[in-house]
N, CA, C and O atoms as a DFTB+ gen file, in Angstrom:
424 C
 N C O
     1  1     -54.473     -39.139     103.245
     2  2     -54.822     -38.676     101.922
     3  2     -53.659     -38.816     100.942
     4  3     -53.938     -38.608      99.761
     5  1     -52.280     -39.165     101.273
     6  2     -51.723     -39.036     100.510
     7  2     -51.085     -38.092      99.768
     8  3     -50.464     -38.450      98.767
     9  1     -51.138     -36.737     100.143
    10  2     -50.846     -35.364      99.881
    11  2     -49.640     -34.930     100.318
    12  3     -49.466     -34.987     101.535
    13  1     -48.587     -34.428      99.509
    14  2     -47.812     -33.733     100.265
    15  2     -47.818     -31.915      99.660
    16  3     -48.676     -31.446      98.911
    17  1     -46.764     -31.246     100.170
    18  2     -47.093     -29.421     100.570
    19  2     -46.440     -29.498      98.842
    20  3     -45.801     -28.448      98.791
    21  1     -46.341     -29.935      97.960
    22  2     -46.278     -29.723      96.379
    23  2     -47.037     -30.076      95.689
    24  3     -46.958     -29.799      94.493
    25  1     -48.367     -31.051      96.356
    26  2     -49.231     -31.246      95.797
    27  2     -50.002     -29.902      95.813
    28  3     -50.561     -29.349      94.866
    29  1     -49.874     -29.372      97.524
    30  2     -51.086     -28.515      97.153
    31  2     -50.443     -26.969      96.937
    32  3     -51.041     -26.068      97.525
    33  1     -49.300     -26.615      96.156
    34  2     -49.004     -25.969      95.557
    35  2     -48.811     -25.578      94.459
    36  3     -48.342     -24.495      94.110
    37  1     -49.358     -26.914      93.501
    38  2     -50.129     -26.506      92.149
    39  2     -51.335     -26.310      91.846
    40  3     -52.410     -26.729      92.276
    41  1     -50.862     -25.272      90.654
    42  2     -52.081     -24.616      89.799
    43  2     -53.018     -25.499      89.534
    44  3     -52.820     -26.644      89.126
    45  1     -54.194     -24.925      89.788
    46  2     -55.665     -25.842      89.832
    47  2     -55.751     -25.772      88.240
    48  3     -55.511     -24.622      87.872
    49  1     -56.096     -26.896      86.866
    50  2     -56.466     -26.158      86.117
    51  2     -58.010     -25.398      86.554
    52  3     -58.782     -25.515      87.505
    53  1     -57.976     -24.604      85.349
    54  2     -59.384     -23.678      85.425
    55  2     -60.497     -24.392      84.823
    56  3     -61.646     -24.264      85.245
    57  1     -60.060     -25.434      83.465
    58  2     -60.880     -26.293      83.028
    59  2     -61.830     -27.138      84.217
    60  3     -63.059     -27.129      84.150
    61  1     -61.332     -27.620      84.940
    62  2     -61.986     -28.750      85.745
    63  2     -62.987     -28.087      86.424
    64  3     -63.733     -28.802      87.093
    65  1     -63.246     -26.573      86.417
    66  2     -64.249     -25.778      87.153
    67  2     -65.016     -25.250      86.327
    68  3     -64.662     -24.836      85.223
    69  1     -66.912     -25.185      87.087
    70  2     -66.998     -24.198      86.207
    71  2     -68.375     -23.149      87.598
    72  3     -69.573     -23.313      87.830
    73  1     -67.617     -22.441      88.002
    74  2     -68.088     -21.404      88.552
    75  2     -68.944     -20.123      88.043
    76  3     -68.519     -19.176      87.381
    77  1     -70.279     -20.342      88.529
    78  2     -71.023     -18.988      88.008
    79  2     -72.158     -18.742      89.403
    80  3     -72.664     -19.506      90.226
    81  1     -72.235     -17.075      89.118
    82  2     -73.106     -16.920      90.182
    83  2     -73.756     -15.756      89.723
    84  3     -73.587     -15.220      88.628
    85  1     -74.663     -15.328      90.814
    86  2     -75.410     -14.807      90.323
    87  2     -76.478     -13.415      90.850
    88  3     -77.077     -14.461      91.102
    89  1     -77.037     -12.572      91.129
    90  2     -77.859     -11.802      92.094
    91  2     -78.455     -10.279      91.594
    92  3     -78.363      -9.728      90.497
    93  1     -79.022      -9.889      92.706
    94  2     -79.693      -8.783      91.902
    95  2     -79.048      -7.192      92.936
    96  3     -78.845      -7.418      94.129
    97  1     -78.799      -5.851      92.472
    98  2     -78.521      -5.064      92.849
    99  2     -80.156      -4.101      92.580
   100  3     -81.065      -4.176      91.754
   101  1     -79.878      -3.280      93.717
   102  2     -80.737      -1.632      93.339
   103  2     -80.238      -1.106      92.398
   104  3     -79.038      -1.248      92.163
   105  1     -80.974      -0.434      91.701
   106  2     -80.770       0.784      90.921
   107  2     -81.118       2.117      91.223
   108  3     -80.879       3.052      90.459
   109  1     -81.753       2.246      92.466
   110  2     -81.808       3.569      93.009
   111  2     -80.955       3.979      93.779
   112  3     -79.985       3.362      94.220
   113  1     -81.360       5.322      94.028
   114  2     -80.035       5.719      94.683
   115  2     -80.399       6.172      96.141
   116  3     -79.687       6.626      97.037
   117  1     -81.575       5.934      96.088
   118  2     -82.386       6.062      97.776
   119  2     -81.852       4.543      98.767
   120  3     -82.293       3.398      98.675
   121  1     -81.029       4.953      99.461
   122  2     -80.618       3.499     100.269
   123  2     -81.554       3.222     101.250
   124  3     -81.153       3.013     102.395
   125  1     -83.052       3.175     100.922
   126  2     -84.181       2.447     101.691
   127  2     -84.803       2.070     100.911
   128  3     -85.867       1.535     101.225
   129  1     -84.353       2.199      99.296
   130  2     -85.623       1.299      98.221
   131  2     -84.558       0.192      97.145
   132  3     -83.957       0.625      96.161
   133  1     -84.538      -0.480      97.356
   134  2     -84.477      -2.181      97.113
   135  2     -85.188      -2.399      95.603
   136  3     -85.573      -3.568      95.647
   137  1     -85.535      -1.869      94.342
   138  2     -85.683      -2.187      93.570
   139  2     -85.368      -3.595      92.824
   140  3     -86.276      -4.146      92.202
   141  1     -84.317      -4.063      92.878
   142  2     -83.719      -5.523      92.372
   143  2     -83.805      -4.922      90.636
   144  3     -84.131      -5.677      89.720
   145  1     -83.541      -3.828      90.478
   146  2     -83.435      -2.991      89.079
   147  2     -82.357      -3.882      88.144
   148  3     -82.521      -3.920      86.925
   149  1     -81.302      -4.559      88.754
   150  2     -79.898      -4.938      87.975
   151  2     -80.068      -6.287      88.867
   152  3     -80.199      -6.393      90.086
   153  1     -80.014      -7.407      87.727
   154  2     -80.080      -8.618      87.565
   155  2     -78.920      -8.984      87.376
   156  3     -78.827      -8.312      86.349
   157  1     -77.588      -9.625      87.476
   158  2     -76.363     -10.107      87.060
   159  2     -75.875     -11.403      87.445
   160  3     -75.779     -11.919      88.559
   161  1     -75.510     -11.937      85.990
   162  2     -74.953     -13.647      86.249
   163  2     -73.585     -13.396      85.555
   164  3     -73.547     -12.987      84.394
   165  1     -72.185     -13.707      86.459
   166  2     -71.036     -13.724      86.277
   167  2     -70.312     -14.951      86.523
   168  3     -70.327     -15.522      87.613
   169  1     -69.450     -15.499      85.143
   170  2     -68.987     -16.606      84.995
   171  2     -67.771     -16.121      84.585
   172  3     -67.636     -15.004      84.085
   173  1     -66.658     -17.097      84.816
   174  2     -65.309     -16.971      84.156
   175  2     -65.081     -16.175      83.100
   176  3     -64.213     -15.303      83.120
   177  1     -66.251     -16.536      81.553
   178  2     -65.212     -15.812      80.645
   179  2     -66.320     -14.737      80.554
   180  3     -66.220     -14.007      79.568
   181  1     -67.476     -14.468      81.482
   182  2     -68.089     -12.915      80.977
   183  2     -69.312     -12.594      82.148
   184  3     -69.764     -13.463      82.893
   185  1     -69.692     -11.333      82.146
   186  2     -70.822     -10.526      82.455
   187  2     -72.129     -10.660      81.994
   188  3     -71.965     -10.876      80.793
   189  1     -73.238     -10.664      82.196
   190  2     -74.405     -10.382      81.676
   191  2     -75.330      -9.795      82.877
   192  3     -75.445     -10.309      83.990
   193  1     -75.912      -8.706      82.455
   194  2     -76.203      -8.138      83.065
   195  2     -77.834      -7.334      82.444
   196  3     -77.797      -6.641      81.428
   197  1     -79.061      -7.542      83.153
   198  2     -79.979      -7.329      82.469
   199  2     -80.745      -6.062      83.725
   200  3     -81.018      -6.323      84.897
   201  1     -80.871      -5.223      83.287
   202  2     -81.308      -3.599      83.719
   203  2     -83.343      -3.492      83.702
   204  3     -83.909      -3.729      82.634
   205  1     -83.842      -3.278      84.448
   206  2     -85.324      -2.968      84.703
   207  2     -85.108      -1.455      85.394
   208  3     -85.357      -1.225      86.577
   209  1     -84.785      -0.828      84.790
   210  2     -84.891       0.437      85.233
   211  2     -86.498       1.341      85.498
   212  3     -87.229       1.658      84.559
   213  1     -86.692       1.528      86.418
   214  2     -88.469       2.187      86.428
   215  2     -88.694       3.099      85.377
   216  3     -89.562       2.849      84.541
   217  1     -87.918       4.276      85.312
   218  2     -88.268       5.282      84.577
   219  2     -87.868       5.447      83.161
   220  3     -87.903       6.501      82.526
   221  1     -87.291       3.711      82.529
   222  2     -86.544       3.752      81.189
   223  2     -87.497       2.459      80.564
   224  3     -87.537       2.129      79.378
   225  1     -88.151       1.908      81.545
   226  2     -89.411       0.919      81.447
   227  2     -90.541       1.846      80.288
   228  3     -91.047       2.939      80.545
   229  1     -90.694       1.200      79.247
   230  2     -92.351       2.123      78.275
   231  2     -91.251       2.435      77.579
   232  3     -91.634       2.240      76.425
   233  1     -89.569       2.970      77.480
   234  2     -89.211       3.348      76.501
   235  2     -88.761       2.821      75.298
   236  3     -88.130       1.768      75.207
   237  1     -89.097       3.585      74.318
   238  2     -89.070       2.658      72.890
   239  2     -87.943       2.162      72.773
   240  3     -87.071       2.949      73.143
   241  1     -87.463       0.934      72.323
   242  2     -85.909       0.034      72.742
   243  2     -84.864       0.783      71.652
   244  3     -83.637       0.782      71.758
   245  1     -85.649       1.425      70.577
   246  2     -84.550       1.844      69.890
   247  2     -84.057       3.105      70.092
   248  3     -83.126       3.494      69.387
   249  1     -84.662       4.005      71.177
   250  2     -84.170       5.065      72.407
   251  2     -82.749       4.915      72.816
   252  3     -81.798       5.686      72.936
   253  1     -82.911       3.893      72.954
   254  2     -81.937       3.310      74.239
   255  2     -80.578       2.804      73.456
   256  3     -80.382       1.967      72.574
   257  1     -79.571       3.878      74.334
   258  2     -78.040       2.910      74.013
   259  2     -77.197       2.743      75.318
   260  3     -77.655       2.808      76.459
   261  1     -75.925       2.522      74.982
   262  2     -75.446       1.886      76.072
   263  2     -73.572       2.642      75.774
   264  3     -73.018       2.695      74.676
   265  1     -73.204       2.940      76.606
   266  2     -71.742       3.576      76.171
   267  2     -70.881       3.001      77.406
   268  3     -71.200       3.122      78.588
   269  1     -70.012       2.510      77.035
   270  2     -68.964       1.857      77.717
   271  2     -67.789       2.375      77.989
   272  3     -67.328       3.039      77.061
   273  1     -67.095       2.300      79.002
   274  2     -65.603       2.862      79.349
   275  2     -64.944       1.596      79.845
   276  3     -65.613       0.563      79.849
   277  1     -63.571       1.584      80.303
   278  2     -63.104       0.460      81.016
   279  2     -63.599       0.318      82.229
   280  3     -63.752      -0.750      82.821
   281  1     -63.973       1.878      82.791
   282  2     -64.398       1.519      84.210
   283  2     -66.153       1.643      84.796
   284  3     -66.622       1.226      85.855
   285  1     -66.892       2.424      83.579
   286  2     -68.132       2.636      83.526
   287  2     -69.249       2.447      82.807
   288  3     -69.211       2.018      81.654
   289  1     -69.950       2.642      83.206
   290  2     -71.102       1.959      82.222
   291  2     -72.345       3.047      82.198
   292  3     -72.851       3.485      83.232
   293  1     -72.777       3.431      80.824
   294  2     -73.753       4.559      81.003
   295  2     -75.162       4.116      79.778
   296  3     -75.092       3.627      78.650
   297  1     -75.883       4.372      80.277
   298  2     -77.440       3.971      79.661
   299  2     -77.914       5.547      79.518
   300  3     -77.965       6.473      80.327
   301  1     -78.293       5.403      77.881
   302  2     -78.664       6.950      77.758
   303  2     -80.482       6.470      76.797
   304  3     -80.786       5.424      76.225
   305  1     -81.350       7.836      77.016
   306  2     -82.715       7.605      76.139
   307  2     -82.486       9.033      75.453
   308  3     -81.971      10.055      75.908
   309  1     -83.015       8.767      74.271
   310  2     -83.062       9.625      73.485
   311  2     -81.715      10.962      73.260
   312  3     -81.590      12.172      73.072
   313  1     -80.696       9.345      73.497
   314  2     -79.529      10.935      73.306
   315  2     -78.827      11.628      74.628
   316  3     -77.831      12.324      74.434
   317  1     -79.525      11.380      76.500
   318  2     -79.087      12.062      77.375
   319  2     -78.782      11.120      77.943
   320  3     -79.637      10.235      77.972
   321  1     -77.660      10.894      78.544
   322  2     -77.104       9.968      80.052
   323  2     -78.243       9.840      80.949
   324  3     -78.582      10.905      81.464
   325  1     -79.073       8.586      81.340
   326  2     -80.442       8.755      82.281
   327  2     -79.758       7.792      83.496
   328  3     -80.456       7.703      84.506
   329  1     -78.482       7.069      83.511
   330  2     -78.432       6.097      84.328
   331  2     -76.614       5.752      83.993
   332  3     -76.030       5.604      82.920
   333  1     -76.081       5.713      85.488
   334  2     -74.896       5.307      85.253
   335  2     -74.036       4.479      86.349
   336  3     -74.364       4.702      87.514
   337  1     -73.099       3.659      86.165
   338  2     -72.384       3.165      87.258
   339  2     -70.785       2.836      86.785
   340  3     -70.195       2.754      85.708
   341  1     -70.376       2.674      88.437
   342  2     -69.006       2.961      88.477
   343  2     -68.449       1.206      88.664
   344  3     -68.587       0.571      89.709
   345  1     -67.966       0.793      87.694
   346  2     -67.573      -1.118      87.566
   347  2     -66.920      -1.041      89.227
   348  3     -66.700      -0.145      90.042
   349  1     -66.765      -2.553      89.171
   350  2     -65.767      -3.199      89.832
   351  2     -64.767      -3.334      89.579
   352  3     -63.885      -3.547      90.410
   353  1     -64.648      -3.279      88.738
   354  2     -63.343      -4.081      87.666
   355  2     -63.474      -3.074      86.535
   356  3     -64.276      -2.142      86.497
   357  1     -62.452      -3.440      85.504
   358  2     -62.000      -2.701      84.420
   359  2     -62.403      -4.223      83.381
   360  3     -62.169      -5.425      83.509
   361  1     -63.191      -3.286      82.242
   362  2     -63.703      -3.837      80.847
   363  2     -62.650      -3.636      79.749
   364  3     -61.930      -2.638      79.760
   365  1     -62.550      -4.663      78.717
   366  2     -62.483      -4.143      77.848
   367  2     -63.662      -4.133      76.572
   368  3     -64.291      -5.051      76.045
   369  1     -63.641      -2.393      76.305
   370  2     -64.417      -2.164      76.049
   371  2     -64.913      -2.830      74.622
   372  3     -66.119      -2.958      74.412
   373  1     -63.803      -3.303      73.526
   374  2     -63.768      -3.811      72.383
   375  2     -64.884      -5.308      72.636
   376  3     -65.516      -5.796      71.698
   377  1     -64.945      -5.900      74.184
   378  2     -65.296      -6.963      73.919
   379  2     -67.017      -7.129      74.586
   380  3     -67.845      -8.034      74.698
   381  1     -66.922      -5.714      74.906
   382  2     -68.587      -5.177      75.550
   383  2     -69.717      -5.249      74.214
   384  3     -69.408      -5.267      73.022
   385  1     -70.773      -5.273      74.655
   386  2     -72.318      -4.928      73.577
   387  2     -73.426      -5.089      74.227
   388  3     -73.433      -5.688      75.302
   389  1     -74.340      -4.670      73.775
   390  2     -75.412      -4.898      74.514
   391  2     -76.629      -4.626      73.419
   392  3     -76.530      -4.068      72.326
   393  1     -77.929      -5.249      74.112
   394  2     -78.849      -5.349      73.663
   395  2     -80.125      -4.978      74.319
   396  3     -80.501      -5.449      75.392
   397  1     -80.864      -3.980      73.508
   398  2     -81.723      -3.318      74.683
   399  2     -83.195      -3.714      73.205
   400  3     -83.269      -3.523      71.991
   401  1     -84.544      -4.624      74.802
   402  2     -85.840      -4.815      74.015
   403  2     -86.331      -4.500      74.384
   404  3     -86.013      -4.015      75.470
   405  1     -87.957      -4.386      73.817
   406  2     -89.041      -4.373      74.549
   407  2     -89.439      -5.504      75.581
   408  3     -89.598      -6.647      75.154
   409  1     -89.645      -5.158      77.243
   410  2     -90.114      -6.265      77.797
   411  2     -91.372      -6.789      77.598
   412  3     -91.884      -5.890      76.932
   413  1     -92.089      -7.514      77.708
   414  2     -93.103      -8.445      78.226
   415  2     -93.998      -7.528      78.982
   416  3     -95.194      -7.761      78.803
   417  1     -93.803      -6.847      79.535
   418  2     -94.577      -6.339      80.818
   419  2     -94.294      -5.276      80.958
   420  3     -94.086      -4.710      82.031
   421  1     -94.212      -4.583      79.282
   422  2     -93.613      -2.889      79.001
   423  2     -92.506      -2.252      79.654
   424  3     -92.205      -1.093      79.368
């Protein structure tokens, strides 16, 4: 191959890649029900993350907000915390937003 131990001790650029993936988590907290509630596709420069929550499903979208920390993430209706989780990682929060609609299928 032609390789020597300084070849393969440089920095890969990051350009030449482009890595994304993708899957679904529960949102309950019963560890025998499998909802697939949290949808998430994660790429290099971000998160997206789309929520089917059962009991926040029918609610009017303009109910719904979203409050961010570096390390958490909280979904509130009408004003009360209904749903929350603890990151992987640390956000910054300046570069978070979100967008909450009506689905298709209420």
């Amino acid at each position: 191959l032609g390789l020597t131990i300084a070849d393969l001790e440089k920095k890969i650029p990051t350009h030449n890649f482009s890595l994304e993936s993708s899957g679904y988590q529960s949102t309950s907290r019963l560890p025998d029900v499998d909802d697939e509630g949290c949808y998430w596709v994660e790429n290099p420069e971000d998160i997206d993350v789309t929520l089917r929550i059962p009991g926040l499903r029918g609610q009017p979208a303009e109910a719904l907000n979203v409050l961010f920390s570096t390390t958490t993430t909280s979904i509130t209706a009408f004003g009360r915390i209904v749903w929350s989780t603890i990151q992987m990682g640390i956000s910054d929060t300046d570069d978070c937003s979100f967008l909450s609609l009506d689905g298709e299928d209420g």
